[in-house]
C-alpha positions in Angstrom: 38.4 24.6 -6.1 39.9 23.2 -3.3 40.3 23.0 0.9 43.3 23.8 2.3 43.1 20.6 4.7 43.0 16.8 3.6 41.7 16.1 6.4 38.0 14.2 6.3 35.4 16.8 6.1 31.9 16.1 7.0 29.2 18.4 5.6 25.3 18.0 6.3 22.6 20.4 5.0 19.1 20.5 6.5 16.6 22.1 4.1 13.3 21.3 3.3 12.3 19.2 -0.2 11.8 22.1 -2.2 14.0 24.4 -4.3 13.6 27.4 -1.8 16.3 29.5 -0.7 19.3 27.3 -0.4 19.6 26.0 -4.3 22.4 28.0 -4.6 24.4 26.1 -1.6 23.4 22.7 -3.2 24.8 23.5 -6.4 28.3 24.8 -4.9 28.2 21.7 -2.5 27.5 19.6 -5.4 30.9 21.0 -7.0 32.7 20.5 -3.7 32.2 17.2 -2.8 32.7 16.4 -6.7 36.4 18.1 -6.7 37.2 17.1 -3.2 37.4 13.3 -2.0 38.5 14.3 1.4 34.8 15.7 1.7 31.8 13.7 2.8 28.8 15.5 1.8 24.8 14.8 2.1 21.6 16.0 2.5 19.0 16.0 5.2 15.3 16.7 4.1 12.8 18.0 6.3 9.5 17.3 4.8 7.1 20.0 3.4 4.3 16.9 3.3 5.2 16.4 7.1 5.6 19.6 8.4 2.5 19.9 10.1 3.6 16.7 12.0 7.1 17.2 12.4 8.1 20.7 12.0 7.0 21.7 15.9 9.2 18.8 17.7 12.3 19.6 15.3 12.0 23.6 15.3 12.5 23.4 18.7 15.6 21.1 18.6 18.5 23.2 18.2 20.5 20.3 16.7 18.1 20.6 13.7 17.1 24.0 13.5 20.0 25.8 14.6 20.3 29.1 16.7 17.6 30.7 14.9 15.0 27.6 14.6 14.7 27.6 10.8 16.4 26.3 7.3 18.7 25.6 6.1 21.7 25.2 8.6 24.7 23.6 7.8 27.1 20.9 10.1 30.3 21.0 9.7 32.1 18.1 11.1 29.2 16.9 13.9 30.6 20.0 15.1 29.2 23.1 14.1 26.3 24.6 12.9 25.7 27.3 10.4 22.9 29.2 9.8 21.5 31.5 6.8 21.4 30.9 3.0 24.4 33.7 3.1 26.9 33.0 5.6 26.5 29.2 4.9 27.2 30.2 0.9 29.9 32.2 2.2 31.5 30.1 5.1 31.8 27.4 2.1 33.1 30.0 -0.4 36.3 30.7 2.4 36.9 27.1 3.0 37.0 26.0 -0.5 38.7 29.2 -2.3 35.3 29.8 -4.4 36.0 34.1 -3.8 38.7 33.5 -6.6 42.1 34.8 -7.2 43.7 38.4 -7.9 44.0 39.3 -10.8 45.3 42.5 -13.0 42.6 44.5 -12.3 41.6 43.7 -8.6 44.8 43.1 -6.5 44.0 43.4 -3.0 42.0 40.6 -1.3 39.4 42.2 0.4 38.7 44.2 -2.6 37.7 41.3 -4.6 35.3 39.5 -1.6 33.7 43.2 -1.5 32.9 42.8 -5.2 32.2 39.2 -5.3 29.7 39.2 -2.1 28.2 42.2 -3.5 26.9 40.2 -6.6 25.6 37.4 -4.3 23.9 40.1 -2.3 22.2 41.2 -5.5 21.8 37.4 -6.7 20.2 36.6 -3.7 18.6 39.3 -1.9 16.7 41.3 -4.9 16.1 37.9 -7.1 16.3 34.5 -5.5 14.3 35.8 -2.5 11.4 38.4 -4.5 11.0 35.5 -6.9 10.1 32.8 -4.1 8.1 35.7 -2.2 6.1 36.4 -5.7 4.9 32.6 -5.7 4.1 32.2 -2.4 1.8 35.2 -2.8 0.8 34.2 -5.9 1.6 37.5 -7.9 -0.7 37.7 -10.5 1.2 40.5 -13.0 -1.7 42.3 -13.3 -2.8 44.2 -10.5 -1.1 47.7 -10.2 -1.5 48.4 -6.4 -0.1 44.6 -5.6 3.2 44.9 -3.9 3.8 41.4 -5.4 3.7 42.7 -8.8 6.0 45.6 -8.4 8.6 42.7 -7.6 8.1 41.3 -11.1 9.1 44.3 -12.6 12.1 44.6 -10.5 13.6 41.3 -10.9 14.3 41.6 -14.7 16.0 45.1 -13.8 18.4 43.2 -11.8 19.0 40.1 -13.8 19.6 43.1 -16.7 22.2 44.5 -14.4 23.8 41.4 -13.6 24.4 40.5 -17.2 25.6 43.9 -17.7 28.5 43.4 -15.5 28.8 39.9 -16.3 29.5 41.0 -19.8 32.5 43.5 -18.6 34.3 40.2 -17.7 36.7 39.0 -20.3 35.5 35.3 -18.9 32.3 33.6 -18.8 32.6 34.4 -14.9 32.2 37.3 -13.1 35.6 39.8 -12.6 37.4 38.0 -15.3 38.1 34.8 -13.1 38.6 31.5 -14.7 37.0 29.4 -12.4 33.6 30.1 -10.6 33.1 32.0 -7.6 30.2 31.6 -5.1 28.9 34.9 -7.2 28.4 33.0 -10.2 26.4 29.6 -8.4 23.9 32.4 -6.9 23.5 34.2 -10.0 22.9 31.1 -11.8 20.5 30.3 -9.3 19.1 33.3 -10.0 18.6 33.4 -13.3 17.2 29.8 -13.6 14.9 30.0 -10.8 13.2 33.1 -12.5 12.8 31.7 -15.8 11.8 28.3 -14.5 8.9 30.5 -13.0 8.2 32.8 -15.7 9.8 34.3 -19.2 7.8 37.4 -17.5 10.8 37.9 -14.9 13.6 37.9 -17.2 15.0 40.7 -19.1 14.6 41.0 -23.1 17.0 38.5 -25.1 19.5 40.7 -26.0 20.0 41.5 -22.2 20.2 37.8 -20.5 22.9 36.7 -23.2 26.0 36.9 -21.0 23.7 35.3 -18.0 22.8 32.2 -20.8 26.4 31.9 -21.4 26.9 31.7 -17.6 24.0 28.9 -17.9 26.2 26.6 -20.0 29.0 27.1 -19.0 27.8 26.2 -15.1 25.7 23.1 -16.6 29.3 21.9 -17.5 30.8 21.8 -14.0 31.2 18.1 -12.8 28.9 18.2 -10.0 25.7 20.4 -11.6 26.3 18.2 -14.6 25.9 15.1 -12.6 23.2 17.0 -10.1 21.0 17.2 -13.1 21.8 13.8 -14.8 20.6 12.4 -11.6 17.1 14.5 -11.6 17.9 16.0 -8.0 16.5 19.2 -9.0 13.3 19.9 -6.9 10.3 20.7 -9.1 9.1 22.6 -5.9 9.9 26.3 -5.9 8.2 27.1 -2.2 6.3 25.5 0.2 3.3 27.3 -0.2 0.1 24.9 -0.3 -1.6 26.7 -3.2 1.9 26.8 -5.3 0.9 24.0 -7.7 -2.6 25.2 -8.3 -1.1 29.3 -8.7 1.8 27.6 -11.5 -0.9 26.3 -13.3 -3.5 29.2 -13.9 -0.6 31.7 -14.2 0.1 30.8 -18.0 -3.9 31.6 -18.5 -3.4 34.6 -16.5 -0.5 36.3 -18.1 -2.1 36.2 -21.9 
């Protein structure tokens, strides 16, 4: 992956100190400023343990919260400011050719972006975000007429789709590129987040094997690798106040 500039880049993301919604953009930022030396990358935390304090004052400044006065929003250069999981995921994906490249099979442009951004659609929008909404409302598995608990029948439906079409690839990423796209950080995302929560939300182990190949093969990029090696990884899925006392009954629950 590369820019097409060598110009400095400054990037900032503002997020808060938990796992959340924006995982997926640290891991393909982590790549970035890893591959790229012309890029100056960090992160700003706003602080779940603060928020009551804080959150108020900086939600209404738009320099932190952005146009829409929430997280995560990206600046670009002291000079921008992105907002949404997606169109930061996919502003980044433009500027550092992560929508990969043409190939046999796909050979118009827009053709591929319409298949790639549809995976991250799915990645995102019908697993990162029903997984986060299941612990914050503390989904129990159990109850029929919970809406929360439809959702944890659904995800490993998707994750089973994903690593259907995963496996049509004739690489370990997604449309048979050789590098990853921006599909393949959110689907990792994806994947990990729901079995970090819960075996319950994957799909059976003959179903997840292309998605555990994707697992490896992601932990082996230079800037996950050294993402991990350096214990960023927050431990924190939400920012619920109940999540830690929820993760620790649910093993109890689900026997």
């Amino acid at each position: 992956m590369s820019t097409k500039t060598s110009e400095p880049i400054k990037i900032r993301l503002r997020y808060w100190n938990a796992r959340g919604r924006v995982q997926s953009v640290r891991y393909m930022l982590a790549d970035i400023a890893a591959t790229n030396k012309n890029v100056d990358y960090q992160e700003d935390f706003e602080l779940i343990e603060k928020a009551l304090e804080s959150w108020v004052q900086h939600k209404a400044d738009e320099n932190i919260s952005g146009p829409f006065r929430n997280l995560p929003v990206l600046h670009w250069n002291d000079k921008h400011i992105f907002a949404q999981t997606l169109p930061i995921g996919q502003y980044l994906a433009r500027k550092f050719d992560l929508y990969g490249k043409l190939t046999s099979s796909i050979d118009e442009e827009d053709v591929l972006h319409g298949y790639i951004d549809g995976v991250v659609s799915c990645a995102y929008t019908d697993i990162i975000s029903n997984v986060l909404t299941c612990i914050w409302s503390a989904a129990d598995f159990v109850t029929e007429s919970n809406p929360m608990n439809r959702m944890t029948k659904k995800v490993p439906n998707d994750l089973k789709a994903l690593n259907n079409l995963l496996k049509k690839s004739s690489t370990s990423f997604f449309y048979d590129q050789t590098e990853p796209t921006i599909a393949d950080y959110f689907v990792f995302e994806a994947f990990t987040l729901a079995r970090d929560y819960t075996e319950k939300m994957l799909p059976g182990e003959d179903d997840r094997q292309a998605l555990v190949k994707l697992e490896k093969v992601m932990l082996e990029r230079p800037g996950i690798s050294n993402y991990f090696n350096k214990g960023l990884l927050f431990k924190r899925f939400t920012g619920s106040p109940k999540e830690d006392e929820y993760l620790a009954k649910l093993p109890e629950t689900l026997k």
